[in-house]
C-alpha positions in Angstrom: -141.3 39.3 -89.4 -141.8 42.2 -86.8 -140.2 45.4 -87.0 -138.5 47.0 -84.0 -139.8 51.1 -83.4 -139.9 53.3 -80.7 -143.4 54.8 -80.0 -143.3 58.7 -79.7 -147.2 59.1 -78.4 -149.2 57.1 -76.5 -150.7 54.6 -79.2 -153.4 52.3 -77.8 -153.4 48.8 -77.7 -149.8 48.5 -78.6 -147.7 50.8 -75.9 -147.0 53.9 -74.2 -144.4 56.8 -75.9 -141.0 55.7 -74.8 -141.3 52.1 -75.4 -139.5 49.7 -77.7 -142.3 47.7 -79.6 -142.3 44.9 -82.1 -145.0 45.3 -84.8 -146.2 44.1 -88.2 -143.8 46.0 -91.2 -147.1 47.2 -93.0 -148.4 48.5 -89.5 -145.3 50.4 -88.7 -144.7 51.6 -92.1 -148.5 52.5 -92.9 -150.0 54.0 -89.9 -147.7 54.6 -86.8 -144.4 56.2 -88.9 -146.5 58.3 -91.3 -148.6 60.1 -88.3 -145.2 60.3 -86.5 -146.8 58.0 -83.7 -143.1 55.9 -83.6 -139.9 56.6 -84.9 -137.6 53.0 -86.1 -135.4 51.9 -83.3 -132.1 52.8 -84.6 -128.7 52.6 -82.6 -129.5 56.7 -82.5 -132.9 57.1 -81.6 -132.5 54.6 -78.4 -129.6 56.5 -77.4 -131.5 59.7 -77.7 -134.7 57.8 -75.7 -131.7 56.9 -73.2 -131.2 60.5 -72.8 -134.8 61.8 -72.8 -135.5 58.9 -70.2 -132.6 60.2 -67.7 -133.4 63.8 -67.8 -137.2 62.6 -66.8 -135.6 60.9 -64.1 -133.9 63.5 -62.9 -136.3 66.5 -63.3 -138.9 63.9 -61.6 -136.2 63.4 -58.7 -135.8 67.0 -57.9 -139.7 68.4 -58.6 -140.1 65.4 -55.8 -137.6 66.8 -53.3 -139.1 70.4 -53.8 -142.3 68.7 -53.1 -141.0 67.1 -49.6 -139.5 70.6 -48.7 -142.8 72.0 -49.4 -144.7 69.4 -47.2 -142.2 70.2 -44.4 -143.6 73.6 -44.8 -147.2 73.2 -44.9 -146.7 71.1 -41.5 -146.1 74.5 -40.0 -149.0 76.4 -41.5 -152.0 77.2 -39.3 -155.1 78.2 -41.2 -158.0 79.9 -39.3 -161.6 80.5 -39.7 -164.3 82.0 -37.6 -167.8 81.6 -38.8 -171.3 81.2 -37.9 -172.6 78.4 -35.8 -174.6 76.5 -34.4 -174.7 75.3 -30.6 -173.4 72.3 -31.4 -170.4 73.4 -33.7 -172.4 72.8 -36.6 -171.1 75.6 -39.0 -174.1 77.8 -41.0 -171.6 77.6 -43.9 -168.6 75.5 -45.2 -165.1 75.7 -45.9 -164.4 74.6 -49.3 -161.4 73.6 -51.0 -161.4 76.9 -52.9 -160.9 78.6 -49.3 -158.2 76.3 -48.2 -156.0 77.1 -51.4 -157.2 81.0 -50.9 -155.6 80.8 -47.0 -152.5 78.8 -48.1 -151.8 81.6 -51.2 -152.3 84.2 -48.5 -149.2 82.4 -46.4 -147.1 81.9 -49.9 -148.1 78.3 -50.8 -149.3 78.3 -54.4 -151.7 75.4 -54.3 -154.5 74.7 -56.8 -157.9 74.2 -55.8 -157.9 70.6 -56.8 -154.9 69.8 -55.0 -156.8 70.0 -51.9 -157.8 66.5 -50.9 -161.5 66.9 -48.7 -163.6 64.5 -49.4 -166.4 66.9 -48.5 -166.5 70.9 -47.0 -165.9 71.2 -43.3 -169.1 71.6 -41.7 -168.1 71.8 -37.8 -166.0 74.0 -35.8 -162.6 72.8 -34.0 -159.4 71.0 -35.7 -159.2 69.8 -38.6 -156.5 68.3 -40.7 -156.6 68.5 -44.8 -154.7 66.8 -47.0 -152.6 68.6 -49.7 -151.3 66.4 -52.7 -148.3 68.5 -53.6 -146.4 65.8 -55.7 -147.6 61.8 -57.2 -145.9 60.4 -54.1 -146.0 63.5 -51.8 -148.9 64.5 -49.6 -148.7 67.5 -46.7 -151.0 68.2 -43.8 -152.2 71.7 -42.9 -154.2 72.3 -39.8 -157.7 74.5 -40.5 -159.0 75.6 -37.1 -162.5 76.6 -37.6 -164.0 78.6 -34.6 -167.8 79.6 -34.0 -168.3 83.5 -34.3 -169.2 84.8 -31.6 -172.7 87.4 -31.0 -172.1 91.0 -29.7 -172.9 92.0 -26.6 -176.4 93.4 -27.6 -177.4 90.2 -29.2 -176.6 88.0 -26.5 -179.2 85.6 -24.8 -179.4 88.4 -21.6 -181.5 90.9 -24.0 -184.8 88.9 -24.0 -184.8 88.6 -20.3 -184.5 92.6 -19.8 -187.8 92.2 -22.2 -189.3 89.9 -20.0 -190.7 92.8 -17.3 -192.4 94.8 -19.8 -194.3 91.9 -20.9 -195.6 92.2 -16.9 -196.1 96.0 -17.0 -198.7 94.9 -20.0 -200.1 91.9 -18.3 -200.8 94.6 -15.2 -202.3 97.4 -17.2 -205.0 94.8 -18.8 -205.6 93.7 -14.6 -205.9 96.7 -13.8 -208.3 98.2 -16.9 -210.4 95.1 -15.9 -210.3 96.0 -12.1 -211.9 99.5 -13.3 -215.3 98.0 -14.8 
């Protein structure tokens, strides 16, 4: 003969917390009720798991429409980066997951880092589009721009050509030095 309880905790191999089980009398009586793992399912304790089980629904319900508002939101945020690079748009550095949550805190979006869904850092300049998980069901989009830096002036690839006639000036002296002897 089984006995009816309702599991409080997660108990494994037999159910979940919340659930109505059938179990052996000894088990129930010996193990699960004594660690307070179950409670016996009474005409009170299922109304009360009633109860518990419609709050969850609701509380779940409205933490998911906050999460759809907050998607809706993130669709309008524009994060940008300029860093080093190379010709090709291949970045010197990265930008991690840790920076993406950083820029969307600085716009007002309190994201954790793990939240951010990159399968790896962004290595190249231009558009990209990251995935936030914001809820179980719910996922936004923020655009990250990522631009190359660009040199100043005095670094620029004209600088080695105004080096170029000195190199000459040299190249003459040692003519002209040999043009002497």
């Amino acid at each position: 003969m089984a006995v009816k309880v309702i599991l409080t905790k997660d108990v494994k191999d037999v159910g979940r917390a919340g659930t109505v089980k059938n179990v052996a009398p000894g088990y129930a009586r010996n193990y699960l009720f004594p660690r307070s793992l179950a409670v016996p399912a009474t005409e009170g304790y299922m109304r009360q798991l009633e109860l518990k089980r419609k709050r969850a629904e609701q509380l779940a319900a409205v933490e998911k429409s906050e999460a759809h508002r907050a998607a809706e939101g993130l669709a309008k945020v524009e994060l940008r980066y300029t860093l080093k690079a190379g010709e090709q748009g291949q970045l010197y550095g990265s930008v991690s997951q840790q920076d993406i949550a950083d820029g969307l805190r600085e716009k007002g979006f309190e994201v954790e880092r793990r939240r951010v869904l990159l399968k790896e850092h962004i290595k190249k300049t231009g558009l990209h589009l990251v995935d936030i998980r914001l809820h179980g069901e719910v996922v936004g989009k923020v655009r990250v721009i990522v631009d190359a830096e660009q040199p100043p002036d005095e670094e620029r690839p004209a600088a080695p050509a105004a080096e170029a006639p000195a190199e000459e000036d040299e190249d003459d002296e040692l003519d002209e030095e040999e043009d002497e002897e």
